[in-house]
C-alpha distance (Angstrom), angle and dihedral (degrees) to the residues before:
residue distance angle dihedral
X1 . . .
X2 3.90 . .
X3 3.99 89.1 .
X4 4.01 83.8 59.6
X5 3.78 91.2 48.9
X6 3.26 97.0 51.6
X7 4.08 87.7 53.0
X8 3.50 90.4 47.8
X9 3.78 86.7 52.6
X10 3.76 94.4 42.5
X11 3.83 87.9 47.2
X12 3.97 102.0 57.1
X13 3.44 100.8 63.5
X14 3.78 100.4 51.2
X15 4.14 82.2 44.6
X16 3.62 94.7 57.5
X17 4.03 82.1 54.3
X18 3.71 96.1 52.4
X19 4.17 90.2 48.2
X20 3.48 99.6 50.5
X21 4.02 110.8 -174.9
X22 3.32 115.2 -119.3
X23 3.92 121.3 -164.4
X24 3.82 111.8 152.7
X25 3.64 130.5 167.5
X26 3.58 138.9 -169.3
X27 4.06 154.4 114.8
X28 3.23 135.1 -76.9
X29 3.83 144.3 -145.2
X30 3.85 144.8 168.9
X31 3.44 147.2 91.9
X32 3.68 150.4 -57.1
X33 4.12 141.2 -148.3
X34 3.48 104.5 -170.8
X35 3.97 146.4 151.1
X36 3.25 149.5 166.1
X37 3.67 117.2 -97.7
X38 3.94 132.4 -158.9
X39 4.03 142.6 -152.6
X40 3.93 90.1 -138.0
X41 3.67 105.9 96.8
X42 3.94 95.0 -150.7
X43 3.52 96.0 65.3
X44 3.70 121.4 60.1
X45 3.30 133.6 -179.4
X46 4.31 146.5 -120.8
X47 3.41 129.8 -148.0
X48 4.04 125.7 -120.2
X49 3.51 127.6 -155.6
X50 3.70 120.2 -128.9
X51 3.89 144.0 149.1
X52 4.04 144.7 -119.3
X53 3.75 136.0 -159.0
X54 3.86 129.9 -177.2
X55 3.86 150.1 108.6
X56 3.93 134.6 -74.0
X57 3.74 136.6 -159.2
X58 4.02 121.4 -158.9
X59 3.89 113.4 -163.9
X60 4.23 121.9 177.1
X61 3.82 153.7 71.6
X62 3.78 134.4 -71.1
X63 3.61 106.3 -41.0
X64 3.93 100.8 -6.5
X65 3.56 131.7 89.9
X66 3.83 157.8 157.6
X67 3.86 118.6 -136.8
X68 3.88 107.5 -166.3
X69 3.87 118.1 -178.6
X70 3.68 158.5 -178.9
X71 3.83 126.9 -159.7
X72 3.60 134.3 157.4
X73 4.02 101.8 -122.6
X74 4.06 130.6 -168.2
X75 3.53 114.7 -156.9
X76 4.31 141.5 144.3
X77 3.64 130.8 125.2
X78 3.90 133.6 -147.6
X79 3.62 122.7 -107.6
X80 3.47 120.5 -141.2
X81 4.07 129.5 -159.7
X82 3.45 117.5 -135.1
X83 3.85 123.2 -61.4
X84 3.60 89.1 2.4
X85 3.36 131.7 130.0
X86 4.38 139.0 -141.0
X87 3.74 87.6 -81.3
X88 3.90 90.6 56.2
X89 2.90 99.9 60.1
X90 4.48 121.9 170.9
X91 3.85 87.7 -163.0
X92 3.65 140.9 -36.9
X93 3.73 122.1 -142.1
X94 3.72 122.2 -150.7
X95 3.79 112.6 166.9
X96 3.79 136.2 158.6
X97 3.96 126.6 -129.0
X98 3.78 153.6 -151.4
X99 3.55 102.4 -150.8
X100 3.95 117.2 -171.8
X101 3.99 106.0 -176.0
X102 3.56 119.9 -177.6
X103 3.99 112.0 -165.9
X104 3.75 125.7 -173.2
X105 4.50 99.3 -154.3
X106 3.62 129.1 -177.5
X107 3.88 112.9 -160.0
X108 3.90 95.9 -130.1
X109 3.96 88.3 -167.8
X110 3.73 121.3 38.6
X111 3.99 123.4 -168.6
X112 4.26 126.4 157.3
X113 4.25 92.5 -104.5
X114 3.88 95.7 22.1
X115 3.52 143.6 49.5
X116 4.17 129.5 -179.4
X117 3.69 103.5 -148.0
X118 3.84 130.1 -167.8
X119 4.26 123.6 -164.2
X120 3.83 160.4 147.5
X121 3.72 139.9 155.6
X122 4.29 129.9 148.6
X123 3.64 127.5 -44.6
X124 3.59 126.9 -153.6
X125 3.66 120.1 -152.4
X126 3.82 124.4 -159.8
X127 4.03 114.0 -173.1
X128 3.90 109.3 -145.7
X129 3.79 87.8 169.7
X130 3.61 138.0 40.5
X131 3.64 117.6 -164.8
X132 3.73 104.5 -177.6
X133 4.11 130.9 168.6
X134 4.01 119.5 170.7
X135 4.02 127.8 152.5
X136 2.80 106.2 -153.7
X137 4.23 135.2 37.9
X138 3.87 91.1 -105.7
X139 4.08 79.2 94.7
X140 3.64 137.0 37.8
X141 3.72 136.1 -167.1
X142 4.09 92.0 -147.6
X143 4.04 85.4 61.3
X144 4.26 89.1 60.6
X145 3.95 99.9 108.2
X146 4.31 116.5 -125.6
X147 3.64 83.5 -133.5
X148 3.86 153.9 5.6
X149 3.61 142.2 156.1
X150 3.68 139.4 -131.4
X151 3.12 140.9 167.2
X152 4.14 141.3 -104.2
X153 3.90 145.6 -147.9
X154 3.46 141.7 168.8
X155 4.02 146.9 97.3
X156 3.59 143.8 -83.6
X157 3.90 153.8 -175.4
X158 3.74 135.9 -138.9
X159 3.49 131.1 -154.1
X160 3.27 125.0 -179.8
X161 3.61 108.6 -46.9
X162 3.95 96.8 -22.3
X163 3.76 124.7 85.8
X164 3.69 122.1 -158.4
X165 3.93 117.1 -164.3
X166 3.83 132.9 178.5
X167 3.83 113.4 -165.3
X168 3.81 138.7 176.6
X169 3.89 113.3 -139.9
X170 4.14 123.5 -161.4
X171 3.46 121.7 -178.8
X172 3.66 113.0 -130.4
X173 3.93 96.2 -153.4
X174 3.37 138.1 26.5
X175 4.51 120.1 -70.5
X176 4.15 75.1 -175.5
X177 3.77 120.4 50.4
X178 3.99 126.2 174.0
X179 3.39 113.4 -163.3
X180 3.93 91.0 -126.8
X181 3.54 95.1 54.7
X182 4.00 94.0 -120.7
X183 3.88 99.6 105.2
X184 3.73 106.4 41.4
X185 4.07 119.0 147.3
X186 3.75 134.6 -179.7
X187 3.43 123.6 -154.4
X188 4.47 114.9 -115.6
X189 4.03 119.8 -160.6
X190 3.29 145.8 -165.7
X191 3.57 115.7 -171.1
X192 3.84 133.4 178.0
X193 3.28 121.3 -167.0
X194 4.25 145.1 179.2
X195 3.31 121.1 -158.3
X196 4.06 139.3 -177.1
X197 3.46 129.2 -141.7
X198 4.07 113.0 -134.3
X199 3.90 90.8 177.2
């Protein structure tokens, strides 16, 4: 019984080495190409380029973690009928957004100053803005959704205390929702962003 103590005792310090805490947090800033993409082949659809800023948390052990956040995000898009060009425009969608990600990581390579990090989990989008142009009836403002959610994945490095991630971002349902069914869209994002750890 005492020999097993004493390996129990022996153990817990080189444990606490292999799970290392890990409790960052920090803010965040970059940018975005997104836009809203949809099933109907004759429309198709053109990027915009827009930015975010907010805050992240990290929280786990060793190698594993959870990355919640909470940035302020401008995205949208312009949809274009077919052979039509940017000043034909069918609509043009230029909202703001909440976005609440929360990522489950894994750094994938581990060093003392730098770490190559892979991750994705849900993201939930909250529109506090809709920015909405359209000629024509085809598309409506009062059809672009409060809120959806989506999903993101991607990689990124730290050095130091600065983070640099690139992610993909695909909404899950509709931002745009016609009542028939006919003109749905989702929005698409790619977002890179640099961060900086304050803790």
């Amino acid at each position: 019984m005492k020999k097993l103590t004493i390996l129990f005792l022996l153990l817990i310090p080189s444990l606490a080495i292999v799970a290392q805490p890990i409790f960052d947090l920090g803010v965040k800033a970059g940018i975005n190409n997104s836009k809203v993409t949809f099933k109907k082949s004759e429309f198709n659809s053109e990027s915009i380029v827009k930015t975010h800023i907010g805050a992240f948390a990290r929280l786990g052990y060793n190698r594993i973690y959870i990355q919640p956040e909470a940035y302020f995000s401008a995205k949208g898009g312009a949809v274009l009928a077919p052979g039509s060009d940017l000043s034909e425009r069918a609509a043009k969608f230029d909202f703001n957004n909440i976005d609440v990600p929360i990522l489950l990581g894994v750094k994938v390579l581990k060093g003392g100053m730098a770490n190559l990090r892979i991750m994705g989990g849900p993201v939930f989008s909250f529109v506090t803005d809709k920015g909405f142009d359209a000629p024509d009836d085809d598309f409506l403002k009062e059809y672009v959704k409060d809120h959806y959610f989506g999903y993101q994945y991607g990689v990124g490095v730290d050095v130091w205390h600065f983070s640099l991630d690139a992610r993909m971002e695909h909404g899950a349902n509709d931002i745009y929702s016609y009542p028939n069914g006919d003109i749905n869209g989702k929005n698409q994002t790619f977002l890179v962003t640099l961060g900086f750890k304050i803790l």
